[in-house]
N, C-alpha and C positions, 0 to 999 in steps of 0.2 A: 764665533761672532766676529764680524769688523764692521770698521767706521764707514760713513760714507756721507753723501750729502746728496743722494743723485733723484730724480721725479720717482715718482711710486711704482710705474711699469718697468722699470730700471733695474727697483730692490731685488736682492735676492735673502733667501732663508739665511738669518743669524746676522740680519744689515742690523746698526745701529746709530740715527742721526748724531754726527758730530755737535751739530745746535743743541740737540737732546744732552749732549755730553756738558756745553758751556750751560745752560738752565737748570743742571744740578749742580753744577760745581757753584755757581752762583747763588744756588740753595742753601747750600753747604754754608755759607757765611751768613746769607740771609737770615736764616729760623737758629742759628747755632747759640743767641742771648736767652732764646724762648727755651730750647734745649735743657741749657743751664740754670734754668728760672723752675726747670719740671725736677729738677734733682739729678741730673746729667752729670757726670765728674768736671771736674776746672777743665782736664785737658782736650774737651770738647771744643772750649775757646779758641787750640789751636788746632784742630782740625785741618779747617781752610787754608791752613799756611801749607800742608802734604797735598792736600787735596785739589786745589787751587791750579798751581804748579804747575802738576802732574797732567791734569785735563786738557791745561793748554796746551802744555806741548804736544798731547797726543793728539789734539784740535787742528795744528799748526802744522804737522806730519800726516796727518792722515788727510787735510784738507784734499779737494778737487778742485781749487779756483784756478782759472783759467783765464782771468784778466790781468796784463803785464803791470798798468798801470797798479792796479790793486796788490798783485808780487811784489812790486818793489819798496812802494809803500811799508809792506809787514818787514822788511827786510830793513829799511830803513829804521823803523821807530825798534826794533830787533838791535840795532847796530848798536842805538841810544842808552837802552836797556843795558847792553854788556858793557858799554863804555862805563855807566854808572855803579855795575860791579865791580868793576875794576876802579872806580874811585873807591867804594867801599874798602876793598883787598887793600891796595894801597896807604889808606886812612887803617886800618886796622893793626898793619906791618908796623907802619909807624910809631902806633903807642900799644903793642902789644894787647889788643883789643881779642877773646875769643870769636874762634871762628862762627858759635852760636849768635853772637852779635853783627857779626855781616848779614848771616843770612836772616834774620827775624828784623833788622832793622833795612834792610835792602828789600824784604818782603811788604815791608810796613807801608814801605812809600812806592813800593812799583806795583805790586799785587794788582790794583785797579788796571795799570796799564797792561799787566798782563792778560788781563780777563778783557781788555780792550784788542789787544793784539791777538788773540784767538779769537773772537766774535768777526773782525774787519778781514779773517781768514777766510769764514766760509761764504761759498755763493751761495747765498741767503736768494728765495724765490719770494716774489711779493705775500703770494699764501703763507708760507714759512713765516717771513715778519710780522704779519698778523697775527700767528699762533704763537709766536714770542712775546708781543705785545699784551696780549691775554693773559699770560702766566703774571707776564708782570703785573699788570694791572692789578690782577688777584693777590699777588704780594704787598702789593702798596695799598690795598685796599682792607687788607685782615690788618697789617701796621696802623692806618685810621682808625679803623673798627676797635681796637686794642686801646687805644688812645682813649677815644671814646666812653667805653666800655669802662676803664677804672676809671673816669673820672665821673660818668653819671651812672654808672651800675655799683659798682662801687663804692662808690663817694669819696674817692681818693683829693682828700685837701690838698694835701701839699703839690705843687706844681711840678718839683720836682720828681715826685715818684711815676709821672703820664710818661712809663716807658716806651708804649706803642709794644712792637716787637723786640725790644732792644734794652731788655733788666739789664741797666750798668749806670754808674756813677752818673756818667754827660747821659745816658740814653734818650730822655726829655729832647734834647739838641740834637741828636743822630734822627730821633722819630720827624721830628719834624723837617730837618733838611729832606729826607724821603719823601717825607708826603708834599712838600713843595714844589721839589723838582718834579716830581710823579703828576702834579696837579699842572703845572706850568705846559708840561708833555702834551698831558691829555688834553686842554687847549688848543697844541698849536697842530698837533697830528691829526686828533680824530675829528675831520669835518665832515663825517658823515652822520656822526652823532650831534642832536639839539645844542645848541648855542646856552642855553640854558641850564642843560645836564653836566655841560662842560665848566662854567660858570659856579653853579653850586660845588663843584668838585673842589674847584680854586676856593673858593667861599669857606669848605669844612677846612681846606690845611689852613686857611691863616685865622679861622676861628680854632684848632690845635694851637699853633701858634701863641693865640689868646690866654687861653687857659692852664697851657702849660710854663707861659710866662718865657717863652724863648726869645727876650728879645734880640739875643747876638744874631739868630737866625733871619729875622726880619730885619737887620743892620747890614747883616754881611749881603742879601740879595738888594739892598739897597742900594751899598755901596758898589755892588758889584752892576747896578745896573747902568751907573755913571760909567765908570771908569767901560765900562762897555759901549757906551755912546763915545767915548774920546777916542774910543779904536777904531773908528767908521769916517773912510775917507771915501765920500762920495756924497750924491747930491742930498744923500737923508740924514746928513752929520746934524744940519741944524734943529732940523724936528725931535733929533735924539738929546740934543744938547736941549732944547727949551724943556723935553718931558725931565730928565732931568733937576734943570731946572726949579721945574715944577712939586716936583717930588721932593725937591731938600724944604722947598717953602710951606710945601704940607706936611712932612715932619717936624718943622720946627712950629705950625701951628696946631698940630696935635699935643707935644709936649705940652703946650699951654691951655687945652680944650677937650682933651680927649683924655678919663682917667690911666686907662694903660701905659699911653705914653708918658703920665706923669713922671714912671720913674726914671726917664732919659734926662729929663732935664736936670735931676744933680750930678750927671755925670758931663751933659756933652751940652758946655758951655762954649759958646763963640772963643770967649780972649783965651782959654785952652789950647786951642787949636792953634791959634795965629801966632799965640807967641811960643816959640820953639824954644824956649826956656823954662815951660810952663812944669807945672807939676806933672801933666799927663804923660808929656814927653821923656821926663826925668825917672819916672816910675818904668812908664813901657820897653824904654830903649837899657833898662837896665843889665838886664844879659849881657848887651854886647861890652858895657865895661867893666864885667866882673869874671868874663870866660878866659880875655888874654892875661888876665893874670896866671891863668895856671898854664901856661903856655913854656914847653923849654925849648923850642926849636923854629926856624921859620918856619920850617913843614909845618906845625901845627898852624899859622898864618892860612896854610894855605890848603890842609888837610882835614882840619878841625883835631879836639881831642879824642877822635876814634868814633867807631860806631856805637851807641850806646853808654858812652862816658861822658854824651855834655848832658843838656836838661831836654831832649826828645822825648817821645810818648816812653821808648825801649827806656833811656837812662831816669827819667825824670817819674814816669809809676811802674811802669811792668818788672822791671827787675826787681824794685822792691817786695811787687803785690805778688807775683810768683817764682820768688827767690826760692824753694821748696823743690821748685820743678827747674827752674834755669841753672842755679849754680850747682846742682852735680853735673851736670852737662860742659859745665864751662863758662859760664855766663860772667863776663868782666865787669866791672862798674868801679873805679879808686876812687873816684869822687861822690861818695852816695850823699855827702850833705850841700853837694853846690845848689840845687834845685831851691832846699828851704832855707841858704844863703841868701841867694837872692832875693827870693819872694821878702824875706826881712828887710833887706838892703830899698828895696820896692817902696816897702810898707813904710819907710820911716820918710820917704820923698812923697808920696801918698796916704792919706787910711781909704781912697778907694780901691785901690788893689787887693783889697778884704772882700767888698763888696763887691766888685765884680771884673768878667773877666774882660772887658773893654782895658781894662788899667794890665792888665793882668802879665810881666816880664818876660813869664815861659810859656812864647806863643810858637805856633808850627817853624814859620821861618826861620824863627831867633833859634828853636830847637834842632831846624838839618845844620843851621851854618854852625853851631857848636858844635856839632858830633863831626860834621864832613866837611868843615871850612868855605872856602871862598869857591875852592873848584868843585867841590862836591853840593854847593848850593847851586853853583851857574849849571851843572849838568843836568842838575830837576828841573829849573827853569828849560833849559833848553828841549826838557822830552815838553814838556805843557804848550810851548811854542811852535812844535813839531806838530801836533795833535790841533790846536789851533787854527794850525794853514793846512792842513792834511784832511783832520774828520772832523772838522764846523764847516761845511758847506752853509749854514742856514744861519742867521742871526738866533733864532734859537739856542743853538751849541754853543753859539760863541757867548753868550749871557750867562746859561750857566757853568762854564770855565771860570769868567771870569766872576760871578759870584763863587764859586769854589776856591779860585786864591784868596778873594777878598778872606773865607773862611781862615785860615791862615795866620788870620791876623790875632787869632783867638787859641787858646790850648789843643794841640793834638790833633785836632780835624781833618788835617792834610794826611794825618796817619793813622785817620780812623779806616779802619777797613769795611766796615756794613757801610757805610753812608759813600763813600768813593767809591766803590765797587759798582753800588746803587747806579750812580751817577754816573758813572764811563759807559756802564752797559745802557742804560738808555742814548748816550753820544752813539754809538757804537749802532745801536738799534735805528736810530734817526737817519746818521749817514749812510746806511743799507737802504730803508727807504727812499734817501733823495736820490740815491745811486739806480736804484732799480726805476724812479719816476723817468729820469735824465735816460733811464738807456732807453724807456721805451716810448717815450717823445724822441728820441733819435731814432728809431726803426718804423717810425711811421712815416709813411710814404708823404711825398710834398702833394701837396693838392693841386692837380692842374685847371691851369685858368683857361678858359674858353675862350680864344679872342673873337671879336664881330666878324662876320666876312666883310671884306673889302666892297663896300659898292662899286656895281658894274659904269665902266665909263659909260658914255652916250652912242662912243663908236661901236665899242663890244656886244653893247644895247643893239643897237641896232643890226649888226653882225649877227647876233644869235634870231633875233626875230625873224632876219631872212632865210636865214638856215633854217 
C-alpha cells in the first residue's frame, strides 16, 4: 500500500488517499469522548496525541502538491511550529520540567495546527473537498443529534451533562463550540443548499447553546465577532463596526428582556468593566500576580515556570486527573497547589469566580504565559497571526479565529484538542475551497469583446459601389 492524492485514472492497486489519512486521524480525536463514554480504557484519551502526529507527517511526506506558493506556505508555518518546540525545550531545560511535559503540552496547543498543516498539504480537487465536507458535516451533525437526544430523549436536566459527542467535564462547551462553528460553515459554504436549511441549521446550534446553558460560547463568538470588525481596514470597517455595535445593544437588552440572558446581567455590569480596579479585573488578572512569585531566575520572566508547572490544561487538571498514567513516565508538576491557590486568592477579590468562568483566574492565556513566559506566549501568538494572513482568505476564517482567541479568555479551550482540531480543519477545508475557486476563475479564458465595424467613409462608399 502507498499514499497519494492523484485523479482515479492515475490510482494504482494498494493507492491510499492521503485526505483519507487526515479524516481519520481527525476521527481519531473526534469520537475518542464517545469511545470512553462506551467503556474504552483512559488511555484512549491520548490516542490522538501518537495518532495525530504521525498521519501528518506521513501527509506532509507523502504529499504531491505542486504549488510553490502553497510549499512555502507549509514550510513556513512548519518553521513556526519548531520554533515553538524549541521554546518548549528551552522552558523545560530551565526548570527541569520532564520531557513527557514538552511533548503533551507542545501537543496540547499545536496538534490543531498540525492537523491544519497536513490538510493545506494536499492538492485537494474541488470533488475531494466536497467528499471532506460531507464526512464532516456527518460529524457535527451526530455531535447535534447527541445533544439533542439527551436532552429530550433522555431528559437529561441538568445543562451540564448535554455532552453532544464529547462525555467530559467542559464537554456542554466543546459540543457546542462545534456545532457553531459547523453551523456558521454551513451558511457561508453551502449555497447550493436552501437559504432556509442553512438557517435552521444555525437556529438548532444556538438553540444547543440554549439549553445546555453555554453562555461563555455565545460571549466568546460575540466578542469575537467585534474585535473581528476592528481588524477590517477597508471600505466595510464601518458596517462591521455599526453590526457591532448593534449586537453589544441587543445583548445588553436581552439581559434585561429575554430570561436566558437574565443570568449575564449579575455578572456583566457596565462600572465592571470601565473601571480597571473593579473586582472583575482583580479577580481575572489574578495569575499573573501570583505566578512571579515562584519565579527564581529572569529566565523564568521570560520562559515561564516550564511546561506543565504553571496553571495550563497539562499543570492545572491533567497531571492531576491522570497522575496514574503520567508520573511513571515522567510527568513533573512542584507546584500542584498553585492552581487552587489562586482560584482562593480570586475568590476572596470576587465570590463570582465560584460562579462562573467569565471571572474565572486560570484562563487559556494566563495558563501558556505561566508555563512558557513572555517568549513562549509571543510564539503562539505569532503561529495564529501566520494562519490569519495565510489561510483566512474569507471573512469567514477570519471571525472564527478570532472568536477562538476570544475563547481564551476562559479555561483551557485553546487547549482543548476536540473543539480546535474541529476548527482549523474546517479553516483548512475553506481555504482549499477558496484556493481551488480562485484557480479556476484564473484559468478561464477572458471573454472577447466584439468591437462594431468601423463605418465605411462616403469615399470608400463610393469606391466599393463602382467597383
Amino acid at each position: 500500500m502507498y499514499f497519494s492524492e492523484q485523479p482515479a485514472n492515475r490510482r494504482q492497486p494498494g493507492y491510499f488517499r492521503v485526505s483519507t489519512l487526515a479524516l481519520l486521524a481527525f476521527a481519531t480525536l473526534f469520537f475518542s469522548r464517545t469511545l470512553d463514554a462506551l467503556g474504552a480504557p483512559s488511555l484512549i484519551n491520548f490516542a490522538h496525541f501518537l495518532f495525530v502526529p504521525l498521519a501528518s507527517g506521513l501527509i506532509i511526506i507523502e504529499s504531491k502538491v505542486r504549488d510553490r506558493k502553497q510549499i512555502l506556505s507549509a514550510y513556513a508555518l512548519l518553521s513556526l511550529l519548531c520554533l515553538f518546540f524549541i521554546v518548549h525545550l528551552v522552558s523545560a531545560l530551565a526548570n527541569d520540567a520532564g520531557i513527557i511535559n514538552v511533548i503533551l503540552n507542545f501537543l496540547l496547543l499545536t496538534e490543531p495546527f498540525i492537523m491544519l498543516l497536513a490538510l493545506v498539504s494536499i492538492p485537494l480537487s474541488i470533488k475531494r473537498i466536497k467528499q471532506l465536507k460531507n464526512w464532516v458535516a456527518l460529524f457535527a451533525f451526530y455531535n447535534l443529534f447527541l445533544a439533542y437526544f439527551q436532552r429530550y430523549v433522555l431528559g437529561t436536566a441538568n445543562p451540564d451533562f448535554l455532552y453532544g459527542a464529547f462525555f467530559s467535564v467542559a464537554g456542554a462547551t466543546v459540543s457546542a463550540i462545534v456545532s457553531l462553528v459547523f453551523s456558521v460553515y454551513y451558511l457561508i459554504s453551502e449555497k447550493t443548499q436552501p437559504l432556509w436549511v442553512r438557517s435552521l441549521i444555525l437556529v438548532a446550534a444556538l438553540w444547543q447553546i440554549i439549553i445546555s446553558d453555554t453562555k461563555l460560547v455565545l460571549g466568546s463568538f460575540l466578542i469575537g465577532f467585534i474585535l473581528f470588525s476592528f481588524s477590517k481596514i477597508n471600505t466595510r470597517t464601518i458596517i462591521y463596526i455599526i453590526l457591532s455595535l448593534f449586537l453589544c445593544l441587543f445583548f445588553f437588552w436581552a439581559m434585561e428582556n429575554i430570561e436566558f440572558f437574565n443570568a449575564y446581567a449579575i455578572w456583566i455590569k457596565p462600572e465592571l468593566f470601565t473601571n480597571f480596579d473593579s473586582e472583575f479585573y482583580r479577580a481575572k488578572l489574578m495569575t499573573f500576580s501570583i505566578v512571579p512569585q515562584y519565579y527564581d531566575s529572569f529566565m523564568d520572566h521570560l520562559f515561564g515556570l516550564g511546561p506543565g508547572h504553571g496553571v495550563g490544561r497539562l499543570g492545572g487538571w491533567m497531571l492531576e486527573k491522570y497522575s496514574h498514567l503520567l508520573t511513571p513516565v515522567g510527568a513533573t508538576h512542584p507546584y500542584p497547589s498553585m492552581r487552587a491557590d489562586i482560584m482562593t486568592a480570586a475568590a476572596t477579590e470576587s465570590r463570582n469566580v465560584i460562579g462562573t468562568a467569565m471571572y474565572g483566574p486560570v484562563f487559556s492565556w494566563a495558563g501558556i504565559w505561566s508555563d512558557l513566559g513572555i517568549v513562549g506566549l509571543s510564539s503562539y501568538l505569532l503561529i495564529w497571526i501566520f494562519i490569519w494572513q495565510r489561510y483566512c482568505p474569507h471573512d469567514f476564517s477570519k471571525y472564527i479565529v478570532a472568536a477562538t482567541l476570544t475563547t481564551g479568555l476562559f479555561p483551557g479551550y485553546l487547549e482543548e484538542p476536540s473543539s480546535m482540531l474541529f476548527t482549523t480543519f474546517v479553516i483548512g477545508l475553506w481555504w482549499h475551497e477558496q484556493k481551488s475557486i480562485s484557480k479556476a476563475a484564473s484559468s478561464q479564458p477572458p471573454t472577447s469583446t466584439v468591437l462594431p465595424s468601423r463605418p465605411l467613409s462616403n469615399t470608400q462608399s463610393g469606391r466599393t459601389s463602382s467597383e
